[in-house]
C-alpha positions in Angstrom: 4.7 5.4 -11.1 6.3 7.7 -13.8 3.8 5.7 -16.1 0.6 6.5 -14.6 1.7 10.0 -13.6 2.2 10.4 -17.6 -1.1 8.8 -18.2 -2.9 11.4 -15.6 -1.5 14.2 -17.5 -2.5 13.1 -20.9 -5.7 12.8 -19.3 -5.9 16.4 -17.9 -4.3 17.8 -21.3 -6.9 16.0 -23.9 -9.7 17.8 -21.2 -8.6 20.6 -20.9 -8.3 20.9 -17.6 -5.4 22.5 -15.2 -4.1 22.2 -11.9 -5.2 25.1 -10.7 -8.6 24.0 -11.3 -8.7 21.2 -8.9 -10.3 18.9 -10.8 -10.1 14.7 -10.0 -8.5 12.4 -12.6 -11.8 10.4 -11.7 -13.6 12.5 -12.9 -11.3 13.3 -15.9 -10.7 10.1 -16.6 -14.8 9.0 -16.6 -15.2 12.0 -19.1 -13.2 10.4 -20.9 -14.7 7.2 -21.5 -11.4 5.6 -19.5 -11.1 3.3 -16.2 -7.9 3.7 -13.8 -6.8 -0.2 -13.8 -3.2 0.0 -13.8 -3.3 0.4 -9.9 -5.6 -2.9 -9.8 -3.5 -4.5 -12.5 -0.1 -3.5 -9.8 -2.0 -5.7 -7.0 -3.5 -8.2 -8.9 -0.3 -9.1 -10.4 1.0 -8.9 -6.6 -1.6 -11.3 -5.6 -1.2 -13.7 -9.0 2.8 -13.9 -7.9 2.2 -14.4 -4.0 0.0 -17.3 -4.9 2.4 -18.8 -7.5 4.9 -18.5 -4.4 2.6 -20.5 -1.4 2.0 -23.0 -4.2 6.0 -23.9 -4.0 7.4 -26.6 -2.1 8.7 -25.8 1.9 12.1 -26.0 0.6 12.1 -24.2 -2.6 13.9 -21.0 -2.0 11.4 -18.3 -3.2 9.4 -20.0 -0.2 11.9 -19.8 2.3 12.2 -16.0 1.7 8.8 -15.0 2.0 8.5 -16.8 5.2 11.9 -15.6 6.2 12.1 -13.3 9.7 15.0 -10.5 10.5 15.7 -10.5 14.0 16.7 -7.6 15.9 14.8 -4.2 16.5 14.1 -1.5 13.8 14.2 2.5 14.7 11.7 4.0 15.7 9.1 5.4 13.7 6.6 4.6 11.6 7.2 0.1 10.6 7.8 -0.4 7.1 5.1 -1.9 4.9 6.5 -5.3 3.6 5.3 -6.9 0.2 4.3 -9.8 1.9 1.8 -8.1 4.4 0.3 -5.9 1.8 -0.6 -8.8 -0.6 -2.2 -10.5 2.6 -4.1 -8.1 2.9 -5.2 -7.5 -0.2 -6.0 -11.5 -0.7 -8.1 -11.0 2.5 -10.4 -8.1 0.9 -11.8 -10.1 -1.7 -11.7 -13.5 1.3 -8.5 -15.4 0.2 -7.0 -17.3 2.8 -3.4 -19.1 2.1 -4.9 -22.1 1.9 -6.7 -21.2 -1.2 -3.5 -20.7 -3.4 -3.3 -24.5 -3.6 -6.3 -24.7 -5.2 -6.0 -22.8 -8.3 -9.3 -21.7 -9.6 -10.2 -20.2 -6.5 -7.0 -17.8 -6.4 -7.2 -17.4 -9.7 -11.2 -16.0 -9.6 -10.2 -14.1 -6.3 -6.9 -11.8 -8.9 -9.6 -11.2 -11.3 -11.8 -9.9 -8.3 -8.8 -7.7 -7.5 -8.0 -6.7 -11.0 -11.8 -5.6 -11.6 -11.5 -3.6 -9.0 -14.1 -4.9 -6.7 -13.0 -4.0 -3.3 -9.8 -2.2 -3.5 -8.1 -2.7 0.0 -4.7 -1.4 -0.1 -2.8 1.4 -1.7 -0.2 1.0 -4.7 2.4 -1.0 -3.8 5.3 1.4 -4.2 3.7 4.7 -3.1 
């Protein structure tokens, strides 16, 4: 995060441009010449891994933790977002099932879907 908050200011300080004067990083960044990818490179990687994961055996241990449940209740309040649930979702957006991480090409055409940025479904991971 510290990265791309560096990389927005950069981009405000070669335009010009100040906070006070409300003006989007899009837009900064298209004067620019430059595209925002890092935050589609952050899910595409996301997505890349998960598949890498499915693709193991039932009793490898990387597999067993993803599928892994924690019983009990949680507080109340607003539920957590889990890694593995935003990744499914973002697989979804751009119509990856888990069934297509055994077949390689297909995941792998659906990551550079995500990293292109064709329909962005989810925020960041870590925000």
């Amino acid at each position: 995060m510290a990265i791309l908050r560096t990389k927005r200011a950069t981009a405000r300080a070669v335009c010009g441009a100040k906070l006070i004067e409300k003006k989007r990083t899009e837009d900064l960044m298209e004067m620019l010449g430059l595209k925002e990818t890092d935050v589609q490179m952050a899910k595409a990687n996301g997505v890349s891994r998960y598949g890498q994961v499915l693709r193991r055996g039932d009793g490898h241990v990387l597999r067993k933790a993803l599928e892994f449940e924690v019983r009990g209740k949680r507080k109340p309040g607003q539920p957590k977002k889990m890694w593995k649930m935003q990744v499914e979702k973002e697989s979804k957006s751009v119509g990856l099932e888990k069934k297509d991480a055994m077949n390689q090409t297909t995941w792998r055409m659906g990551v550079k879907e995500i990293a292109a940025g064709v329909n962005p479904a989810t925020p960041i991971y870590w925000e």
